[in-house]
C-alpha positions as CSV (number, residue, x, y, z in Angstrom):
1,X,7.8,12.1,-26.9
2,X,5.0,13.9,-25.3
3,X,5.2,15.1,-21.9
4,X,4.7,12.1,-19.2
5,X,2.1,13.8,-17.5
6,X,0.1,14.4,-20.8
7,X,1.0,11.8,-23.3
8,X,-0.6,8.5,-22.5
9,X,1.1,5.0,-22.1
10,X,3.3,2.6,-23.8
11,X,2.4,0.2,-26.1
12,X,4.7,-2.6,-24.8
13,X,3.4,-5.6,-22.6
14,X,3.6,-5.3,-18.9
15,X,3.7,-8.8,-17.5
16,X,2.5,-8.9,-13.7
17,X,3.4,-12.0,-12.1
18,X,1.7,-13.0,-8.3
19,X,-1.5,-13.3,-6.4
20,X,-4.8,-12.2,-7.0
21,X,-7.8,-12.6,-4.3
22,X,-10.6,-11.1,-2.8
23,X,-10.4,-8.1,-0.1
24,X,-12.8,-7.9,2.1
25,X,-13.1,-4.2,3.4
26,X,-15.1,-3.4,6.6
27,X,-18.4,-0.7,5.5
28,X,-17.4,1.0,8.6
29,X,-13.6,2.4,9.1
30,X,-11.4,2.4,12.0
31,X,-13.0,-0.3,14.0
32,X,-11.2,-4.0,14.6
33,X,-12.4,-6.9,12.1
34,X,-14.6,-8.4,14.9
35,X,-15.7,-5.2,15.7
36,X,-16.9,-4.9,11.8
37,X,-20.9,-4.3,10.5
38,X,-20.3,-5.8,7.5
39,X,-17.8,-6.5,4.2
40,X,-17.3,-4.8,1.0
41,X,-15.9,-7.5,-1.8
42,X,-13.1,-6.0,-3.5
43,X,-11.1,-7.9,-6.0
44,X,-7.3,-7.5,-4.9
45,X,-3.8,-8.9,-4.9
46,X,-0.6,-6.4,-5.3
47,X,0.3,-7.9,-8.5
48,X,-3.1,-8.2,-10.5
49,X,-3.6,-4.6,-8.9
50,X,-0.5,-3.4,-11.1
51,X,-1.5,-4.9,-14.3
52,X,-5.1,-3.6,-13.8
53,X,-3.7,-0.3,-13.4
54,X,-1.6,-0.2,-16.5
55,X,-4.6,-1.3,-18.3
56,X,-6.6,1.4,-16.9
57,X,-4.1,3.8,-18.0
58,X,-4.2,3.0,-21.6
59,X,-1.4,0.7,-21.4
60,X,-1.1,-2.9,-22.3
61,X,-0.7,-5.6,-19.4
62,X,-0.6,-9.5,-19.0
63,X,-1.4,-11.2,-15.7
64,X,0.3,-15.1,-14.6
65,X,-1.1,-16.7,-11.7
66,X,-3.6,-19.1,-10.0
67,X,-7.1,-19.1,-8.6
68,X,-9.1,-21.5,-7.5
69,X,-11.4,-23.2,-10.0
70,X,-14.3,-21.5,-7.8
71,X,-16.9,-18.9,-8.0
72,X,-14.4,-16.5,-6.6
73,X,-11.6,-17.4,-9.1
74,X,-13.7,-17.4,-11.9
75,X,-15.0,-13.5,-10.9
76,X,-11.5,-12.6,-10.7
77,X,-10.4,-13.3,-14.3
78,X,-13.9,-12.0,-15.8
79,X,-12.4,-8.8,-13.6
80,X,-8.9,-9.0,-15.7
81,X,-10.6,-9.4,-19.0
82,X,-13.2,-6.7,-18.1
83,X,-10.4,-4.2,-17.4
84,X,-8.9,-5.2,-20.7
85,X,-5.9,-7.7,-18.8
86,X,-4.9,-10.8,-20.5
87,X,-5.4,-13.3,-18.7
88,X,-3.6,-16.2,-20.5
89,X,-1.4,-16.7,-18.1
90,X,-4.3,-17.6,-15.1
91,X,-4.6,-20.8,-14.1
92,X,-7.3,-22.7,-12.6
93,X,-6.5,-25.1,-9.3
94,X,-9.9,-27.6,-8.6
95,X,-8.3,-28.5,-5.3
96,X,-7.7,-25.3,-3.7
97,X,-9.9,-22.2,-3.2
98,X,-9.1,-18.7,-4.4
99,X,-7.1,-16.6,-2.0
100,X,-9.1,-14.3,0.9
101,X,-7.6,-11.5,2.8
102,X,-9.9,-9.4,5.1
103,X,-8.5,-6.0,5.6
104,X,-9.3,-3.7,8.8
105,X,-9.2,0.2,7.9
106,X,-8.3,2.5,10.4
107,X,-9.6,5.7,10.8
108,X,-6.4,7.0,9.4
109,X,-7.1,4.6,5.9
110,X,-4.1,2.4,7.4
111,X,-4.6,-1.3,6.7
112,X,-4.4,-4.7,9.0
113,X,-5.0,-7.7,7.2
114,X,-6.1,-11.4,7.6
115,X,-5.0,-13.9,5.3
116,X,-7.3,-17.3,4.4
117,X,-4.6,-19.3,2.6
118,X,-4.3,-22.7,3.9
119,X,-3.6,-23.4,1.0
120,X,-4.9,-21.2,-1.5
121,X,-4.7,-21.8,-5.2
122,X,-1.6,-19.3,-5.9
123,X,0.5,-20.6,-3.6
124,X,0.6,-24.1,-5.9
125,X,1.2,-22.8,-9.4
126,X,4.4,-24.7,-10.6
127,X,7.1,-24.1,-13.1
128,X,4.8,-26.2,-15.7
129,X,2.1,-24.3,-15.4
130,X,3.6,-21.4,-16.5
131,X,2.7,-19.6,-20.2
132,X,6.3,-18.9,-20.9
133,X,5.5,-17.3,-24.8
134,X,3.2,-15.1,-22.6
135,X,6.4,-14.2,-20.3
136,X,8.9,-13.9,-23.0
137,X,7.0,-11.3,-24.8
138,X,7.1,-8.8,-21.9
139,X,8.8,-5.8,-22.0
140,X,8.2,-5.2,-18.5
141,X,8.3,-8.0,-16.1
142,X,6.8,-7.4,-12.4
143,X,6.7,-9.4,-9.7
144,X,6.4,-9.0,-5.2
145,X,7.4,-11.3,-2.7
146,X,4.2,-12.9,-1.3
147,X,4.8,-15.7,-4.3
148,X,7.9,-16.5,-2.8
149,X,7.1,-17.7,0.5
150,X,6.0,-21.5,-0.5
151,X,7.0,-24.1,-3.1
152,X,5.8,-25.4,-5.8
153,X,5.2,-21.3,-6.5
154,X,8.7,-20.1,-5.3
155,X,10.3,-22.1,-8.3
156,X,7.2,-21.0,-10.7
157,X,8.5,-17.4,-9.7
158,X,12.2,-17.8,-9.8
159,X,11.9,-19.4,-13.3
160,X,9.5,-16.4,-15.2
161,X,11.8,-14.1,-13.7
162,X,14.9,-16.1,-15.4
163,X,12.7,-16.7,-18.8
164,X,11.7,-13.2,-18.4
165,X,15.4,-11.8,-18.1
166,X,16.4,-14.2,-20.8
167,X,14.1,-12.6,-23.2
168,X,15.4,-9.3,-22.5
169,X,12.5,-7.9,-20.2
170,X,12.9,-5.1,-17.5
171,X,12.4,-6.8,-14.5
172,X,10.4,-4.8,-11.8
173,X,10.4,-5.8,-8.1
174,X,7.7,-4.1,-5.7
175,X,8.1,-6.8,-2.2
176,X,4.6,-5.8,-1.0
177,X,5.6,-6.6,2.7
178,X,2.9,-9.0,4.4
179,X,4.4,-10.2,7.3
180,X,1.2,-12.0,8.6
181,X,1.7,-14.4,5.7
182,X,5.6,-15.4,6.8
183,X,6.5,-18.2,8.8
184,X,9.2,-15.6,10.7
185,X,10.3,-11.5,10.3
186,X,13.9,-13.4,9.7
187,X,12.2,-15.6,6.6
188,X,10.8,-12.6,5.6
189,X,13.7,-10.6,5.2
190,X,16.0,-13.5,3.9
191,X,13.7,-14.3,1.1
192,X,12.6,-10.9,-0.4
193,X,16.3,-9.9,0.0
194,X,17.1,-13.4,-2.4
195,X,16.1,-12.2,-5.5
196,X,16.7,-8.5,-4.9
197,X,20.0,-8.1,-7.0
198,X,17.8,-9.6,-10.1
199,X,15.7,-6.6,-10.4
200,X,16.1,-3.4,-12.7
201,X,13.8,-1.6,-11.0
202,X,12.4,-1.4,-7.1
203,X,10.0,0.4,-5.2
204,X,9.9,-0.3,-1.6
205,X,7.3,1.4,0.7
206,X,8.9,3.9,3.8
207,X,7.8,0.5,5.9
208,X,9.7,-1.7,4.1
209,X,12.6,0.3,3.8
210,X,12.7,0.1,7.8
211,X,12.0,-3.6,8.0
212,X,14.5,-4.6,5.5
213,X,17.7,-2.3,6.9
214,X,16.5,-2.5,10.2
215,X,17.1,0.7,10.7
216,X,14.4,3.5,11.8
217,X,15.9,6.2,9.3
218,X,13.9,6.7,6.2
219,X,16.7,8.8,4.3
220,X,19.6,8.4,2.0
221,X,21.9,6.5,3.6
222,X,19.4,3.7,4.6
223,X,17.6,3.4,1.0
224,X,21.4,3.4,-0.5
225,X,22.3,0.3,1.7
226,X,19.4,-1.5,-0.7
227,X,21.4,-0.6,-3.9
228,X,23.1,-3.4,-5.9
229,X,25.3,-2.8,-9.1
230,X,22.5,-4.1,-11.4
231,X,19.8,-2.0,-10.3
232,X,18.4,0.9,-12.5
233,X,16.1,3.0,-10.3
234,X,15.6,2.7,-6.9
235,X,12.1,4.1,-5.5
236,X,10.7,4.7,-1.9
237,X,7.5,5.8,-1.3
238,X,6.3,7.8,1.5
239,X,2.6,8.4,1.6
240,X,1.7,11.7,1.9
241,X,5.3,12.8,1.7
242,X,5.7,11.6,-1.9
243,X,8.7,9.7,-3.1
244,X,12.4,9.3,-3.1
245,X,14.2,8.1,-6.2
246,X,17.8,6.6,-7.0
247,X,19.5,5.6,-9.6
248,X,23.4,5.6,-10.7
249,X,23.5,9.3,-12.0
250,X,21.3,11.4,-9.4
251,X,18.8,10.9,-6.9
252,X,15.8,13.1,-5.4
253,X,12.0,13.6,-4.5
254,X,8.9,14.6,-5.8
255,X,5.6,15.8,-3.7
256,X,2.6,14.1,-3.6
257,X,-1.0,15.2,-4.3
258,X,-2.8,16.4,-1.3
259,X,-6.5,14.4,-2.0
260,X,-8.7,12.9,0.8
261,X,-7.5,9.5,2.0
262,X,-10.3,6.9,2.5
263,X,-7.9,3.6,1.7
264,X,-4.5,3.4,1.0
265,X,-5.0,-0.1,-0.4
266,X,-3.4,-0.7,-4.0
267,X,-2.3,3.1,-4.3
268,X,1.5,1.7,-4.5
269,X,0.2,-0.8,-7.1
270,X,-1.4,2.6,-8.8
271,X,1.9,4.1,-8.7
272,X,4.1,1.3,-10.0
273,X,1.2,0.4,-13.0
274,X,1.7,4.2,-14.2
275,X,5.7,4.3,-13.6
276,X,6.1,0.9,-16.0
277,X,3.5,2.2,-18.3
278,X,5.4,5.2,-19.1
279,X,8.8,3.7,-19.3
280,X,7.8,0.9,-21.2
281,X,9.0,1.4,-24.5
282,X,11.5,4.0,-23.9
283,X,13.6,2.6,-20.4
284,X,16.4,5.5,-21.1
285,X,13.7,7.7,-19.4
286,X,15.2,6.1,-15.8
287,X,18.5,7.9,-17.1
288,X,17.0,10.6,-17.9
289,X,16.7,13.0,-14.3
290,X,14.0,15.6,-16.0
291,X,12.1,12.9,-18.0
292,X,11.7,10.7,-14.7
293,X,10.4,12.7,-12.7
294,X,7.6,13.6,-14.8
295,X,6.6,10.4,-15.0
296,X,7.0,10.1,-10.9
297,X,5.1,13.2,-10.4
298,X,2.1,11.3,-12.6
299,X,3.0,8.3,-10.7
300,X,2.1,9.8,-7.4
301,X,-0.9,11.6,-8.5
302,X,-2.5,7.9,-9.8
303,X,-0.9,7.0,-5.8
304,X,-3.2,9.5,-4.6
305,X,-6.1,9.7,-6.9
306,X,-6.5,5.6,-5.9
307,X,-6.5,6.6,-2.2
308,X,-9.6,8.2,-2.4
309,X,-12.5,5.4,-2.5
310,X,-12.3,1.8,-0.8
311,X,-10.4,-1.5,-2.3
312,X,-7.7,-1.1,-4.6
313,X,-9.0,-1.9,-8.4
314,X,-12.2,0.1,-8.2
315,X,-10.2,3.0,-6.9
316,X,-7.5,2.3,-10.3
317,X,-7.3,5.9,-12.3
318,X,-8.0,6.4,-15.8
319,X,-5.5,8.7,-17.3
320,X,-8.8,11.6,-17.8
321,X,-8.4,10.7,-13.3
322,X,-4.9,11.9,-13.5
323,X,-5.4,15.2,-15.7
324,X,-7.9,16.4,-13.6
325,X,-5.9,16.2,-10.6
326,X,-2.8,17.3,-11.9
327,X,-4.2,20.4,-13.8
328,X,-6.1,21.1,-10.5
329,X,-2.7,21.0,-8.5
């Protein structure tokens, strides 16, 4: 195998499972939503962000979900298929519109957000719906949290996780904490923490590692309390600080890439599209201390490189992106 900074990705399919809607980013940063000249559309949603970024990459990626059957929705899959996602697992709802969420930048490149969702068209995909020969020929299954937070979609989720498992995918778990969109901080934490002992593989933000051990430690001791028997590879990410990794055999860090921040939106989707890309076909690399963190340390740098201009997919490395940086580093 070529070295994971050089070679390029997989060739298995990387199933993303979730949300996809529009951002709207303020032209002017670290001013309050009202406060706001004016909107820049970005097309968005953690999970569509992922399988973008794999695509982007050079890897092969799948994305199941809803839109509305709307001007917006229909943009959003011409944006899959444009970035070379397939989108046979999207589904069109005539009765509800497409997802909004209107994010406030500070002038740190911090996010706020504002959900429209009342309800939008993700939130009513059902277990029907769902392209299950899509799902079972994943090698990679990923999924948040956000899809869990209403029914009919929380049993549409729960059962391409089980048909996914069933079929022998990895299953990869990023919660992408938003707890505007929760009913309670308590519902929050009991449902993301319901499905956590399915997953091979999670990444949890230095945020969410607070909010879900209620503790104010970012080390060790707190990210080991997350661990379950099951579990392969344990990630936390800490910005500008880089990331922490777990797994049974050895834990550790690796640095990030100092770039200029602009927006820190999708640059954890960035980082979990390039870790599943490189460990698609070969998931021994997770065992494999030397092996991993060379694919972390390009993990970060697509983290970083996607930091650098506003919204989340446009932002998206190529792997060309991630040389540059790297050799420059």
């Amino acid at each position: 195998m070529a070295g994971a900074v050089d070679g390029g990705c997989g060739s298995g399919l990387i199933v993303s499972f979730g949300e996809m809607l529009i951002d709207f980013v303020p032209t002017v940063s670290g001013v309050s939503l009202a406060e706001a000249p004016g909107f820049l559309k970005a097309p968005g949603g953690a999970p569509a962000n992922v399988a973008i970024a794999v695509s982007r990459l050079g890897g092969r990626a799948a994305f199941v979900g809803k839109l509305g059957d709307d001007e917006f929705g229909h943009m959003l899959a011409g944006i899959l298929k444009e970035n070379g996602v397939t989108a046979e697992g999207v589904s069109f709802d005539t009765g509800a519109r497409t997802a909004l969420a209107f994010v406030t930048l500070r002038a740190d490149g911090e996010r706020e957000f504002m959900f429209y969702r009342n309800p939008s068209a993700d939130m009513l995909l059902t277990p029907d719906e769902l392209n299950l020969d899509l799902i079972r020929s994943a090698k990679v299954f990923h999924y948040g949290s956000i899809s869990l937070i209403v029914e009919p979609c929380r049993s549409a989720h729960l059962k391409a996780m089980e048909v996914a498992k069933q079929a022998g995918a990895l299953l990869s778990y990023d919660p992408n904490l938003r707890l505007p969109l929760w009913p309670s901080e308590e519902q929050a934490r009991v449902q993301i923490m319901s499905i956590w002992n399915k997953a091979d593989v999670i990444k949890v933000s230095d945020v969410e590692l607070e909010f879900l051990t209620g503790s104010n430690k970012i080390d060790d001791e707190s990210a080991l309390s997350l661990w379950h028997d099951d579990l392969k590879l344990l990630l936390v990410t800490l910005g500008e600080m880089g990331c922490r990794y777990y797994t049974e055999s050895f834990r550790g860090s690796v640095d990030a890439y100092r770039v200029e921040t602009v927006d820190t939106t999708g640059a954890g989707d960035s980082f979990v599209g390039a870790l599943l890309c490189k460990i698609v076909d070969d998931h021994s690399i997770i065992q494999d201390e030397g092996r991993l963190k060379e694919v972390l340390k390009y993990a970060c740098a697509c983290g970083a490189i996607t930091t650098t201009k506003k919204g989340a997919i446009p932002a998206l490395p190529t792997h060309s992106d991630v040389l540059n940086l790297t050799k420059g580093a």
